[in-house]
C-alpha positions, 0 to 999 in steps of 0.5 A: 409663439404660435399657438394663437392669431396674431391679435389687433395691434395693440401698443406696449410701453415697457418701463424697466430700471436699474441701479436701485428700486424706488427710484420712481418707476411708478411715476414715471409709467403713470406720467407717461400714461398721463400724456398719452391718455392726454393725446387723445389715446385710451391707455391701461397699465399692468404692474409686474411685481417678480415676487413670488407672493400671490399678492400684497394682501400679505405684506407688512407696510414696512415691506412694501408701503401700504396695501392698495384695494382696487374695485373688484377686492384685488390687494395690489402694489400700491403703484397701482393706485398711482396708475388709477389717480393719474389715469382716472381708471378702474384697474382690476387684479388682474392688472397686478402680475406676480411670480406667485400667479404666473407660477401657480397658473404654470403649475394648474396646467401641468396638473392638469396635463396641458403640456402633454408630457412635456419637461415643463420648463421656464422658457417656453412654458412660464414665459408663455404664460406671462405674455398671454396674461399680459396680451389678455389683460391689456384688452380690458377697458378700464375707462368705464366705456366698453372700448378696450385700450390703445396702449398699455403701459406695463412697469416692471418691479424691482432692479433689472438683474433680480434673479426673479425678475429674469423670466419676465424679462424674457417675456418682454424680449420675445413679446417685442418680437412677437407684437412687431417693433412698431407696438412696442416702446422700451423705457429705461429709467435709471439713476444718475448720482451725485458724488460729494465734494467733486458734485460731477454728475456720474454716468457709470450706474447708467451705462452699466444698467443699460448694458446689463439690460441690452445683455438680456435682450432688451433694447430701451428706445428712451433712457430716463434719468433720475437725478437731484438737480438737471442733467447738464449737457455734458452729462445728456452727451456722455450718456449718449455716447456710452449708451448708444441713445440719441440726446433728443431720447434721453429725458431727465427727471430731477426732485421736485416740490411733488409728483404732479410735476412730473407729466410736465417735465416729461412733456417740456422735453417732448417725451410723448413725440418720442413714444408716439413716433416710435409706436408709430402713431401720429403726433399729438399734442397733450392736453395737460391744462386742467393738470398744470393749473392744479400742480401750480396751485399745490405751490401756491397754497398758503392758509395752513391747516395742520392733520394729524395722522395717528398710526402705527406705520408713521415712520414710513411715509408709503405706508399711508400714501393713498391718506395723504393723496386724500387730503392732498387733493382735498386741500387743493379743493379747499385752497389750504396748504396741507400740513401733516404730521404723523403721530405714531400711536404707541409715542402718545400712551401712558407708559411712554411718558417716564421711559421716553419722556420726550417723544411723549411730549412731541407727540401729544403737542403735535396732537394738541396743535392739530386742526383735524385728527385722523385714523387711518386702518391697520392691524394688529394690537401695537399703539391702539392704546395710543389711537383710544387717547387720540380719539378721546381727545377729539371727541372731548375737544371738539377737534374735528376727527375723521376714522377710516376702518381701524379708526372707526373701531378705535372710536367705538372701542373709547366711546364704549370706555368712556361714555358708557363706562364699560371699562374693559370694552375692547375688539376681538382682535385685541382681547379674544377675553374681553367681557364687552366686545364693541368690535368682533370677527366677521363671520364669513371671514376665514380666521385661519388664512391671512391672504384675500379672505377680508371683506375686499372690494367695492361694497354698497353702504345704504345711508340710514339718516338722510341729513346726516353730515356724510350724506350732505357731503356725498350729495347722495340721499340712498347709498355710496360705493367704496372700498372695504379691507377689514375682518372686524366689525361693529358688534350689531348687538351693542349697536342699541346701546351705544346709539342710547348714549349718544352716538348715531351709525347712519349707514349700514350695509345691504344686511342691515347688520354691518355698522358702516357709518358712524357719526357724533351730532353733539360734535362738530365733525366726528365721524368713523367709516368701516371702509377706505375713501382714500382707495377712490380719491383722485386728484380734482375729484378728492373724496368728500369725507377728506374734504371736510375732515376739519378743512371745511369746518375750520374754513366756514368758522 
């Protein structure tokens, strides 16, 4: 690659697995991070996802866990917001390379003549334009000052093997060539099993990944093993030998209680001696006080308060990760032990009670037991039904009730039903016939195509009622910034109705014509946002809707 300077010596950290996907690469490249972030070292990540999707705007939650919004409108993996909790920064979209980008930006230039009548081909032409958009991205401050980082930590999606993630990886072998040795870092993650009876650590998934990586021209420094229990010795040496990887750079993850303790384990066995020395950078010694205290006190939390998350994705716990992160980092603030448990909408309608009797019975208990109820967003009509009733219930029982995006509509939709009596009242979304639209379509919005055309991104939420519960809580009289992804809204021309029976909009947008805020004064704690606080919550600094969101109250009563 000649065809630019050779830039300042910026650091890379490549975190790579084999043997299955999910094995925790994500964790493991912000763990890293964190560490390094913790010597002293300004650091950035990129997460490569091979497929072929622009972004994961379009992906159901049952694809690929929820969908992550960053600052700037980008629907990325949501190993992005790992990154963003653990390293404290702000990412962009740029900082989520796709095969989908890669190969439109391939396409864009051969259009345009770029390669000069070129065969245009996958080596040089896409692996090229994989490593500048890697080298470009990697210079971007993240950190809110203007400095550009030290080191940037780039995880790689999926298996290595993936036919799609073949290009990439031929990126990675000629960028380590091309930025020098001493600037790159190659971490392999990958499984160590467990077989039945004979409970013998096995190795072969290890060797074999390795091998299949070091085929492609990709040499892994340090090896990360996961595993259920501790690595045993025997194991550590065998690998060792089979793989040609010193023991000191084999690191072992093994199950624990919650992720927080995975910077620790990493730093117990010296992992950030092992990148700094082979970045060649000076030893240092990590500053996790402050992150220890909080994976310590996560333990030691034992006043239980019980969430009730109502949703329609419930069966998979990833598809509302950032939610349980939020009251996660709320509990610890408000020393509670966080007890959640996940409601799937369509189980608490009337029509479950004779067919499926005994799921309807679980999950109106579980929504009985609750010391706080919450809706989270979502799309799509299936278990609405079941969210009106949820939130019927904590309005009519004072239960505290806290509706982010989808879940404020759903407030608005029941309040419309029930306190104003328009009994067909309904979203757009749901019923395109309904005779009372409570929640309509945005007017900028395109109704055609489903990627990136929502309203995304950080927005301005002015605070209309100074004294209401959300400004106290935010310590912030004027107006807040957060993340919105939603194509509906609030009809404004119902606004003067439903504020005549009851219910307040305390903030709106710079329009004025967005309800963006909602809130019950005749209850204890009742509140709907049109946006996603959970996108902006980072572990010692929670978001403060998710801090009372029942927690406060039940603690104060």
């Amino acid at each position: 690659m000649s065809h630019h300077p050779r830039m300042a010596e910026m650091k890379y950290v490549v975190v790579t697995g084999g043997v299955v996907s999910g094995l925790g690469k994500g964790v493991t490249a912000s763990s890293i991070g964190l560490l390094l972030k913790s010597c002293g070292l300004r650091v950035t990540s990129i997460k490569i996802d091979p497929y072929l999707n622009m972004d994961a705007g379009t992906m159901s939650p049952f694809e690929h866990g929820e969908v992550f919004v960053l600052d700037d409108g980008g629907e990325v993996d949501l190993d992005l917001g790992n990154y963003e909790r653990f390293l404290d920064v702000t990412l962009t979209r740029e900082n989520n390379i796709t095969s989908g980008k890669i190969y439109q930006a391939v396409l864009e230039n051969e259009r345009r003549g770029d390669y000069l009548g070129k065969t245009v081909q996958i080596v040089p032409h896409l692996t090229d334009v994989i490593q500048d958009r890697i080298q470009s991205v990697a210079k971007v401050p993240v950190d809110g000052t203007p400095n550009p980082p030290d080191v940037c930590v780039i995880e790689l999606g999926g298996v290595v093997g993936d036919i799609e993630s073949m290009p990439f990886i031929e990126a990675l072998r000629q960028l380590q060539f091309y930025v020098g040795a001493e600037n790159f870092c190659h971490i392999h993650v990958s499984l160590v099993p467990v077989l039945g009876v004979v409970g013998e650590q096995k190795t072969k998934p290890a060797q074999q990944s390795i091998r299949e990586v070091r085929a492609f021209g990709l040499v892994p420094h340090l090896l990360v093993c996961r595993s259920a229990q501790k690595l045993e010795d025997y194991t550590k040496e065998k690998l060792s030998q089979y793989c040609d990887v010193l023991t000191s750079d084999i690191l072992n993850i093994y199950d624990v209680s919650n992720i927080w303790h995975v910077p620790l384990i990493l730093r117990d066995q010296e992992a950030h001696y092992a990148v700094l020395s082979r970045l060649n950078l000076s030893p240092a010694e990590p500053c996790v006080e402050k992150w220890s205290a909080m994976a310590r006190s996560c333990e030691n939390l034992t006043v239980p308060v019980r969430i009730a998350v109502v949703g329609k994705y419930t069966g998979l716990a990833d598809s509302y990760l950032s939610v349980l992160k939020g009251l996660q980092h709320a509990c610890i603030a408000c020393s509670r032990r966080l007890l959640v448990d996940w409601v799937a909408s369509s189980s608490l309608e009337d029509a479950k009670r004779h067919d499926m009797a005994e799921e309807y019975e679980s999950a109106w208990s579980m929504l009985k037991d609750a010391d706080g109820i919450l809706i989270p967003g979502g799309f799509g009509a299936r278990g609405v039904q079941g969210m009106i009733l949820a939130a019927k219930y904590a309005r009519e029982n004072n239960v505290p009730f806290l509706g982010l995006c989808l879940g404020m509509q759903v407030a608005v939709i029941e309040f419309s039903r029930s306190v104003l009596n328009l009994e067909n009242a309904n979203s757009t979304e749901f019923d395109p016939a309904t005779p009372y639209p409570c929640v309509v379509f945005m007017p900028e919005v395109s109704d055609t195509h489903k990627g990136g055309t929502m309203r995304l991104g950080s927005r301005a939420t002015l605070i209309q009622t100074p004294h209401c519960i959300t400004a106290k809580l935010y310590q912030k009289e004027t107006h807040i910034y957060e993340r919105h992804r939603h194509r509906y809204e609030v009809n404004p021309q119902m606004v003067e109705a439903l504020e005549g029976a009851g219910l307040c909009f305390v903030a709106r947008d710079e329009t004025g014509r967005r309800m963006e805020i909602m809130e019950l004064p005749s209850h204890p704690f009742y509140v709907g946002v049109q946006f996603h606080p959970e996108f902006k919550s980072r572990p010692g600094k929670p978001s403060p809707l998710f801090i009372v969101g029942g927690l406060f109250i039940l603690s104060a009563a």
